[in-house]
C-alpha positions as CSV (number, residue, x, y, z in Angstrom):
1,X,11.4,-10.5,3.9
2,X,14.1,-10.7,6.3
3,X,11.9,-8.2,8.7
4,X,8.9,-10.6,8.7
5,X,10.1,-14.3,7.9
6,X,8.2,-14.1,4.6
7,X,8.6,-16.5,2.0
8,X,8.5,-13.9,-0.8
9,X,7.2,-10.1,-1.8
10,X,5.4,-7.8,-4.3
11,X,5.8,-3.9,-4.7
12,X,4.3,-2.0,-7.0
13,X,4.9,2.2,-7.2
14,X,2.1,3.1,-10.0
15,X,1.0,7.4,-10.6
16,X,-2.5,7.2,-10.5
17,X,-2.9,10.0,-12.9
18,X,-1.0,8.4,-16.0
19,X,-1.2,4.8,-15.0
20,X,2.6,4.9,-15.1
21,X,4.5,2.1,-13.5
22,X,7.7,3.7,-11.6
23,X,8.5,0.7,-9.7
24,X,7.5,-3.1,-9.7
25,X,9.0,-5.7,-7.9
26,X,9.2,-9.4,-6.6
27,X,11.4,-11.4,-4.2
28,X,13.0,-13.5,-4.3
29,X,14.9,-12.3,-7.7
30,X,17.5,-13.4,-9.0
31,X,20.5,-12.3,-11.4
32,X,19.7,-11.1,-14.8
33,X,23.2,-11.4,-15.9
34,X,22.8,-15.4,-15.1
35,X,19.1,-15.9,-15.6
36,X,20.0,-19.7,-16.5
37,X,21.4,-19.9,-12.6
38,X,18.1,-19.6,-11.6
39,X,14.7,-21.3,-11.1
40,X,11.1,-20.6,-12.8
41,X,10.0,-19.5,-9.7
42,X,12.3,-16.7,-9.0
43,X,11.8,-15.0,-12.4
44,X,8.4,-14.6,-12.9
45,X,6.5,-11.5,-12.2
46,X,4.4,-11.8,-9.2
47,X,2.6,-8.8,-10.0
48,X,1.1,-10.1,-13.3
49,X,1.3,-13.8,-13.2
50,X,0.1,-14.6,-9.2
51,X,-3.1,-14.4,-8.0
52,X,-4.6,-14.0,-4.5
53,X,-7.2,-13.2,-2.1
54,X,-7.4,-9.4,-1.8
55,X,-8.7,-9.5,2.0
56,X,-9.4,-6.6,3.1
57,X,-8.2,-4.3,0.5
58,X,-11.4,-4.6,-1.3
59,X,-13.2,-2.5,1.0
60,X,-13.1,0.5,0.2
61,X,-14.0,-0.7,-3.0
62,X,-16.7,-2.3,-2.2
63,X,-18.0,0.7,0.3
64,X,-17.8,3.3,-2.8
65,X,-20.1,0.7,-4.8
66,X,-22.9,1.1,-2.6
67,X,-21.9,4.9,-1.8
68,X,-22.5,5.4,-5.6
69,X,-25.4,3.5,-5.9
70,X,-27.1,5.3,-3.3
71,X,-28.0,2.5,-1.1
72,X,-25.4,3.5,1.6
73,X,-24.4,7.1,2.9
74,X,-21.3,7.9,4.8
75,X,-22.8,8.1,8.2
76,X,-24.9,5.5,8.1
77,X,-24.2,2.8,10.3
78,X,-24.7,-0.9,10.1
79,X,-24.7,-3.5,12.9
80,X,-21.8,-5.7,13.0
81,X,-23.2,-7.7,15.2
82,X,-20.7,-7.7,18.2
83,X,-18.2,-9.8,16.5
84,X,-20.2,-12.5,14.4
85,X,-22.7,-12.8,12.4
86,X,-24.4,-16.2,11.6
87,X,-25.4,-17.3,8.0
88,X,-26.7,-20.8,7.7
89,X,-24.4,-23.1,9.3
90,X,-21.5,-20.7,8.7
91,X,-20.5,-17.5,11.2
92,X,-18.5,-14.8,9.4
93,X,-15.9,-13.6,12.2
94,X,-13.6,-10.6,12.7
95,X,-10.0,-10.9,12.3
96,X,-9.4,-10.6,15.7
97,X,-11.9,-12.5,18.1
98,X,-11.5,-9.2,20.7
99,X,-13.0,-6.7,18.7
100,X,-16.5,-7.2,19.2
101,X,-18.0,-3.6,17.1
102,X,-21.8,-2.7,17.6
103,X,-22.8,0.1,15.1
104,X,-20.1,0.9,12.8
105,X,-20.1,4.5,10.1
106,X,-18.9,3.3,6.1
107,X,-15.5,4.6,7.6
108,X,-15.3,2.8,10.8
109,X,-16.3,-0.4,8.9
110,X,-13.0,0.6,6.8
111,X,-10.6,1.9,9.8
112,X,-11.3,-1.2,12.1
113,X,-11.7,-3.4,8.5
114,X,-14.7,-5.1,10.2
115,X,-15.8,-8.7,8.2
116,X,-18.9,-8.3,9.9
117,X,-19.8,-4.7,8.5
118,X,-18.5,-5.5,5.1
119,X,-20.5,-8.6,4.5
120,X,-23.4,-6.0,5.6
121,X,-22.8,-3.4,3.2
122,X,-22.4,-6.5,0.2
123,X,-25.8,-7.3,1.4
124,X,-27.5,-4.7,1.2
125,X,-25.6,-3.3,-2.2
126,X,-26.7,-6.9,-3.9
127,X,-24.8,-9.5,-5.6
128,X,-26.0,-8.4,-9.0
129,X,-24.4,-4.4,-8.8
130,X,-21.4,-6.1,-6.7
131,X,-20.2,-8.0,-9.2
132,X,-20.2,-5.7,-11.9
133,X,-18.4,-3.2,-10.1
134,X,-15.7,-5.0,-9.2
135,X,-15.7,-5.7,-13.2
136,X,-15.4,-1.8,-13.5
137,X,-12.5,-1.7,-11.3
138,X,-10.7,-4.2,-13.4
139,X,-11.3,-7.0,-10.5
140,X,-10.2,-10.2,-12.2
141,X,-9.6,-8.7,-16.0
142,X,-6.6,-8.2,-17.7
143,X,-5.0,-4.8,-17.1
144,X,-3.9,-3.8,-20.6
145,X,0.1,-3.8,-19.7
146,X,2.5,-5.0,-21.8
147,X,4.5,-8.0,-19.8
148,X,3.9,-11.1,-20.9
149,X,2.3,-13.6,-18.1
150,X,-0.9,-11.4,-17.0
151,X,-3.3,-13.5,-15.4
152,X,-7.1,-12.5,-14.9
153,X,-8.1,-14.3,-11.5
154,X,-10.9,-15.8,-11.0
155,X,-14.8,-14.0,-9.3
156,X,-17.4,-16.6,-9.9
157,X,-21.0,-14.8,-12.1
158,X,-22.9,-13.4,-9.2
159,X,-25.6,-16.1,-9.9
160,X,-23.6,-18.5,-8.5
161,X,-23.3,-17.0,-5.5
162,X,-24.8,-18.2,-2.8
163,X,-25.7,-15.7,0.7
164,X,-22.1,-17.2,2.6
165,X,-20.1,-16.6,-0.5
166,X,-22.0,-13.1,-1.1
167,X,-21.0,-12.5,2.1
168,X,-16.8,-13.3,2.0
169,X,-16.2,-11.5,-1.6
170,X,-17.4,-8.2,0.3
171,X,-14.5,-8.7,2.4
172,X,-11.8,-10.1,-0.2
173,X,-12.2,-13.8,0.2
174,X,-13.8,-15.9,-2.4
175,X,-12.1,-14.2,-5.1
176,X,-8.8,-14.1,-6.6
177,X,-6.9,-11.0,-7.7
178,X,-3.9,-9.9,-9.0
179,X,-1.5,-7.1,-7.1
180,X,-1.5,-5.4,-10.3
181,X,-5.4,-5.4,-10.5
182,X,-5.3,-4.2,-6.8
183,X,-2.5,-1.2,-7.5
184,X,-4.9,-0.1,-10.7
185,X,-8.3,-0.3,-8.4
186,X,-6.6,2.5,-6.2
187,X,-5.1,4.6,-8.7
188,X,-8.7,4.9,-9.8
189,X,-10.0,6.2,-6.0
190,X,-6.8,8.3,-5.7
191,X,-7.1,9.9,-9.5
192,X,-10.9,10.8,-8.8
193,X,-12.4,8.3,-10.3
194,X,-10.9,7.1,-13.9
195,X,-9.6,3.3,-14.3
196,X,-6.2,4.1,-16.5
197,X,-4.2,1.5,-18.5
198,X,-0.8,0.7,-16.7
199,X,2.4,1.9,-18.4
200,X,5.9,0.9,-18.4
201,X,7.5,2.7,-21.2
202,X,7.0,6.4,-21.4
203,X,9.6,7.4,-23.9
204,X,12.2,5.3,-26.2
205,X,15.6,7.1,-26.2
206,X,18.6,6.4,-29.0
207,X,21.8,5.4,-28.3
208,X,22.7,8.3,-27.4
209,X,20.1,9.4,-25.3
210,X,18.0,11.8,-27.5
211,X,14.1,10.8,-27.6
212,X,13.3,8.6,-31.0
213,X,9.3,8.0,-29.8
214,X,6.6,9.0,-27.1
215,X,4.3,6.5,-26.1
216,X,0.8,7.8,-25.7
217,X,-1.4,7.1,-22.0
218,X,-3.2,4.1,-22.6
219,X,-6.9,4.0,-22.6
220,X,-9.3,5.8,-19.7
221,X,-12.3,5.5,-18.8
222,X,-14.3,7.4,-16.0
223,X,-16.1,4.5,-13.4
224,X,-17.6,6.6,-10.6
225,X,-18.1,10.3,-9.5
226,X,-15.3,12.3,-8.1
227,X,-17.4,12.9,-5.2
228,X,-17.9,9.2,-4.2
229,X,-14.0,8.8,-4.8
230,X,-13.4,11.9,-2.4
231,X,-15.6,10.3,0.4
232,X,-14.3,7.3,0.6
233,X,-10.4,8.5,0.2
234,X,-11.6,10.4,3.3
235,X,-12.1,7.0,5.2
236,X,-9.5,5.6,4.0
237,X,-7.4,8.0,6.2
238,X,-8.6,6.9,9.4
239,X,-6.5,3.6,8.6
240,X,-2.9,4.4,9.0
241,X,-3.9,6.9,12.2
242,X,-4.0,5.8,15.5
243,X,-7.0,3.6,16.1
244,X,-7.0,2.3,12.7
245,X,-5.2,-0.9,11.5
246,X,-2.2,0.4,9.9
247,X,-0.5,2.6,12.1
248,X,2.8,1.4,11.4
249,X,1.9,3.0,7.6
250,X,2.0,6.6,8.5
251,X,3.9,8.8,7.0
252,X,4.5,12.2,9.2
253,X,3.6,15.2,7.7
254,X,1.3,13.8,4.8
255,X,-2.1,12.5,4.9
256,X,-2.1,8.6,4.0
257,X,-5.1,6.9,2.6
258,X,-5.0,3.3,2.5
259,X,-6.2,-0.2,3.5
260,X,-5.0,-3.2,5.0
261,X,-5.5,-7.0,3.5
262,X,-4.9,-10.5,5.8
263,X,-6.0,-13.6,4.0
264,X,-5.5,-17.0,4.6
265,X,-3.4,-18.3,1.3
266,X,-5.6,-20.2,-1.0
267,X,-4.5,-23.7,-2.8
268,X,-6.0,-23.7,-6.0
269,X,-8.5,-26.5,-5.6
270,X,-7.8,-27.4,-2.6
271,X,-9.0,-25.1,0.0
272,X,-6.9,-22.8,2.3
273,X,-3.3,-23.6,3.6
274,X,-3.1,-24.0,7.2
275,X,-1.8,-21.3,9.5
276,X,-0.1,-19.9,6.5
277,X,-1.4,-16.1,5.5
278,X,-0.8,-13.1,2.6
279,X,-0.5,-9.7,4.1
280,X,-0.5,-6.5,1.8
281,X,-0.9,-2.9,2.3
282,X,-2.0,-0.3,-0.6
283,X,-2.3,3.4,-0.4
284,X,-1.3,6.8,-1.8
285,X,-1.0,10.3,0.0
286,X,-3.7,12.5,-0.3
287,X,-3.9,15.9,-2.3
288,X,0.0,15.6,-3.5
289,X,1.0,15.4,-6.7
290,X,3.0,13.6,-8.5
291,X,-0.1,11.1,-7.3
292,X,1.5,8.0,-6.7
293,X,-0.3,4.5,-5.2
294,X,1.9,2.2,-3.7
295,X,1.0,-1.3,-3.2
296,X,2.9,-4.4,-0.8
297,X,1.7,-7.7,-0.2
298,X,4.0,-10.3,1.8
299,X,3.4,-13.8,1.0
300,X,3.4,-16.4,4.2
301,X,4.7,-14.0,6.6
302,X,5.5,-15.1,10.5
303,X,3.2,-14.0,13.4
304,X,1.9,-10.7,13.5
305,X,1.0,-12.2,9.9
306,X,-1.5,-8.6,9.8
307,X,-1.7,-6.4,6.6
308,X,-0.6,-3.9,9.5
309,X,2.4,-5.2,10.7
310,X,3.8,-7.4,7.7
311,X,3.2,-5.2,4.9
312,X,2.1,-1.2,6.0
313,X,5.9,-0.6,7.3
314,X,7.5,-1.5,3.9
315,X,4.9,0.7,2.6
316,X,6.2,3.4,4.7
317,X,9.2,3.4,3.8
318,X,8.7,3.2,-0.3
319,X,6.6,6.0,-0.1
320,X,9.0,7.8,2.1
321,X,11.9,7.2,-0.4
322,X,9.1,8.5,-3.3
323,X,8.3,11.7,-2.2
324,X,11.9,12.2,-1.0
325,X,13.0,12.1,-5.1
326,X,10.1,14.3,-6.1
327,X,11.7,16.8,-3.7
328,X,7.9,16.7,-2.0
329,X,7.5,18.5,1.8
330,X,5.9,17.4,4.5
331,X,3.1,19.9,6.1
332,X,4.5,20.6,10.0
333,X,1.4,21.1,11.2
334,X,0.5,17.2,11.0
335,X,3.5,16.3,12.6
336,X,2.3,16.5,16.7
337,X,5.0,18.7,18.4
338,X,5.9,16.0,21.0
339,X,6.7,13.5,17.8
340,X,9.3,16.1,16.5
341,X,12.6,14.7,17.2
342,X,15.3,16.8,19.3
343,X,18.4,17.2,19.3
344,X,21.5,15.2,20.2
345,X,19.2,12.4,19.7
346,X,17.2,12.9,23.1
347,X,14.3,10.6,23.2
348,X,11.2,12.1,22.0
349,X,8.6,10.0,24.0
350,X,8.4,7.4,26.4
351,X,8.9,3.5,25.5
352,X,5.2,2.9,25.3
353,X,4.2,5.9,23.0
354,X,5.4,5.1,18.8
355,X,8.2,7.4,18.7
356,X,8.8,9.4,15.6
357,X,12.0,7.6,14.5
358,X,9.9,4.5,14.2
359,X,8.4,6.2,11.4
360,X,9.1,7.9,8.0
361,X,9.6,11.0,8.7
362,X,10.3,14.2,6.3
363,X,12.7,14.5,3.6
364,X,16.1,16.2,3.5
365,X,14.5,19.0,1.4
366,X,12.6,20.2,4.3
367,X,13.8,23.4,6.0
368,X,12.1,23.9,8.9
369,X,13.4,27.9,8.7
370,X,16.8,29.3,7.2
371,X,19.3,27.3,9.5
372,X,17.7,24.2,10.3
373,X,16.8,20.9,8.2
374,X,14.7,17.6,9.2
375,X,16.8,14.6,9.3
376,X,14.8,12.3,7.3
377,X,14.7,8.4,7.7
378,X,16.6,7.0,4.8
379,X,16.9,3.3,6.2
380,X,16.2,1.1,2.8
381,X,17.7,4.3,0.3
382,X,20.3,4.0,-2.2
383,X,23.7,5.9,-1.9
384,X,22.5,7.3,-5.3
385,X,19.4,8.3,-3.1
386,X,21.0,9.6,-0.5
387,X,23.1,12.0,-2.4
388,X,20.3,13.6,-4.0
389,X,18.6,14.3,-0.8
390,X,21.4,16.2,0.3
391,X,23.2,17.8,-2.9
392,X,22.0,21.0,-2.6
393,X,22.3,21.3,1.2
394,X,24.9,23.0,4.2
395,X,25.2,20.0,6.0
396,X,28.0,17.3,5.7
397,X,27.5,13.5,4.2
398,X,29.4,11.2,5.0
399,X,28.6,7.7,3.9
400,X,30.6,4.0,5.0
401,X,29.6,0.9,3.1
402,X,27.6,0.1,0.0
403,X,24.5,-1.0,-1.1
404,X,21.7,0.1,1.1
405,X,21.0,2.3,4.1
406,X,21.0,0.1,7.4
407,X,21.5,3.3,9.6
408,X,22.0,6.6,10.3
409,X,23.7,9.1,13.4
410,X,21.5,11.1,14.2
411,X,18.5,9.4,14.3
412,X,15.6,10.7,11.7
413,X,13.6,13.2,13.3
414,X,16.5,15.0,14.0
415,X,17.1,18.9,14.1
416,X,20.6,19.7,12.2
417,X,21.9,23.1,11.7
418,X,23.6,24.1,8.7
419,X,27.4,22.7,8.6
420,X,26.5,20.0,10.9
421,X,27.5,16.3,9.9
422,X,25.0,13.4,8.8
423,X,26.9,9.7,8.9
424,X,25.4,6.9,7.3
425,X,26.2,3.2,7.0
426,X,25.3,0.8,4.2
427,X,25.1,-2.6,3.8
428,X,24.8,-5.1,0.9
429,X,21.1,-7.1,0.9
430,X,22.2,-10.9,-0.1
431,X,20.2,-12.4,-3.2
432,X,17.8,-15.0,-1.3
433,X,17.9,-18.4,-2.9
């Protein structure tokens, strides 16, 4: 929050292939230890009990509706009419008045998140098979978790509908969703194609630790061909690459496949609060397993207010710290040799090329061959996190401060042989009021 002058934040860590939640949080928080200190506001769980417009996150969705239904292929194009497209007395715009696309592919429609070429593709899927596959995804129903609070969000009976509203549900507005029901949508694009039940207790342990009761999966239920889920994963990777509207998301040495979201914050009721946005990024990384979609959204962020800028860097860095603990390594050969750090810290690129420390880069696990390891970046990590990067490696910790990691020497990207030093400094977050 402090990174983009947001008023408050959602995270949600989910494994697509269980429906397991690892990780769900909202700020502000507050102390459990003095719940009564604090306000209504603070404890609830954003990720059940708020609702929002998805933006632009509900592409991808919407583009493997009509890829399934056969109305739409993958390179096909549609016209997005140079930046707007009239309807009625109403013109649907793009997000940014200089992008003016002509003839976009499904994917390019996803990688530039064009307005124009989504309300296309809703048009020619119909309002009719729309709505009911959003239903399938879990768009505006109850998820099945066990927290108290859920909410369901609100999508209007296509009926209802008329052509302008037709036309903003294809690109998230219109409709109001849950971050939950978001995180659950792409588990079920990541997983293959299979909606799961979300999870938050695997296993009840005794007092002393040994395991009284395993709690099953919850229910499954296949929504769309593996094939369909594949293709659109594929174009889903074109959005944290350069070009797309996440670069600021990548993750070096893993493929990421996400999208971005930007909507303008909705007053129940009373239309749309001026100047005042919701920015969220959701993804997962493609063909590793443990499978794990991560989700962000950033609520009233300052200019750049973007999905890209607000949101997709958090992102990075949870998924960073995620595949750090499973001990999961980065594939070189999608790292480009002039973004591999060098050593004693020399700069990597020039100032107006994204450098690879301004990135996650790969985890302490990594040895690039028998003497030398990666310095990952472990900005945001726990010393508890830290440590278990480097516990089973030659190379010397040494950590100042407590709470979590606000730097490093040498930078991440770094080259260290073995017996070479790593220092770290940690600082405590304050609780926002």
């Amino acid at each position: 929050l402090k990174d983009s002058g947001g008023i408050a934040a959602t995270g949600i860590v989910m494994d697509a292939d269980t429906g397991d939640i690892l990780a769900m949080a909202s700020a502000p928080t507050f102390n459990a230890n003095k719940f009564r200190d604090s306000t209504a506001e603070h404890r609830r769980n954003r990720s059940v009990t708020d609702t929002y417009e998805p933006g632009s996150t509900i592409k991808p969705i919407l583009v493997a509706g009509a890829i399934e239904a056969g109305v739409l292929t993958a390179k096909q194009k549609v016209f997005c009419e140079y930046g707007k497209l009239q309807i009625g007395k109403h013109t649907i715009k793009e997000a940014e008045t200089k992008h003016k696309w002509g003839w976009l592919t499904p994917g390019q429609v996803i990688q530039h998140s064009s307005n124009v070429g989504a309300a296309k593709i809703g048009f020619l899927y119909g309002q009719e098979n729309m709505y009911n596959w959003y239903k399938k995804f879990g768009i505006t129903e109850r998820s099945g978790v066990d927290l108290p609070g859920e909410t369901n969000g609100v999508m209007i009976p296509a009926e209802k509908w008329s052509k302008i509203l037709h036309s903003n549900i294809s690109f998230g507005h219109g409709i109001s969703v849950t971050p939950l029901q978001i995180t659950r949508a792409y588990a079920a694009l990541a997983n293959g194609g299979t909606l799961v039940t979300p999870r938050l207790v695997k296993q009840i342990l005794s007092f002393e630790g040994d395991p009284v009761k395993d709690l099953p999966v919850g229910p499954r239920k296949r929504i769309m061909d593996e094939k369909t889920s594949e293709i659109v994963t594929n174009m889903m990777t074109a959005v944290a690459a350069e070009g797309g509207t996440a670069p600021k998301g990548a993750v070096p040495g893993f493929v990421v496949a996400g999208k971005t979201g930007t909507s303008q914050k909705a007053i129940p009721g009373k239309g749309y609060k001026s100047g005042k946005y919701q920015a969220s990024f959701v993804g997962y990384i493609k063909g590793v397993r443990p499978n794990y979609v991560v989700y962000v959204m950033v609520d009233e962020p300052k200019f750049p207010y973007f999905g890209g800028e607000a949101a997709a860097p958090i992102f990075r860095r949870v998924m960073t710290a995620a595949l750090a603990r499973e001990g999961i390594s980065p594939d070189l050969k999608l790292i480009p040799a002039d973004k591999l750090a060098k050593k004693k810290e020399e700069k990597i690129v020039s100032d107006n090329v994204r450098s690879i420390a301004s990135v996650a880069v790969a985890p302490a696990e990594l040895a690039l061959n028998e003497d030398s390891y990666m310095v990952p970046d472990l900005e945001g990590l726990t010393a508890r996190d830290v440590m278990d990067l480097f516990s089973e490696k030659d190379l010397k910790l040494q950590l100042k401060g407590s709470g979590l990691v606000k730097s490093q020497k040498p930078i991440a990207g770094t080259l260290l042989k073995r017996g070479e030093a790593v220092l770290v400094k940690l600082e405590r977050e304050s609780v926002l009021p």
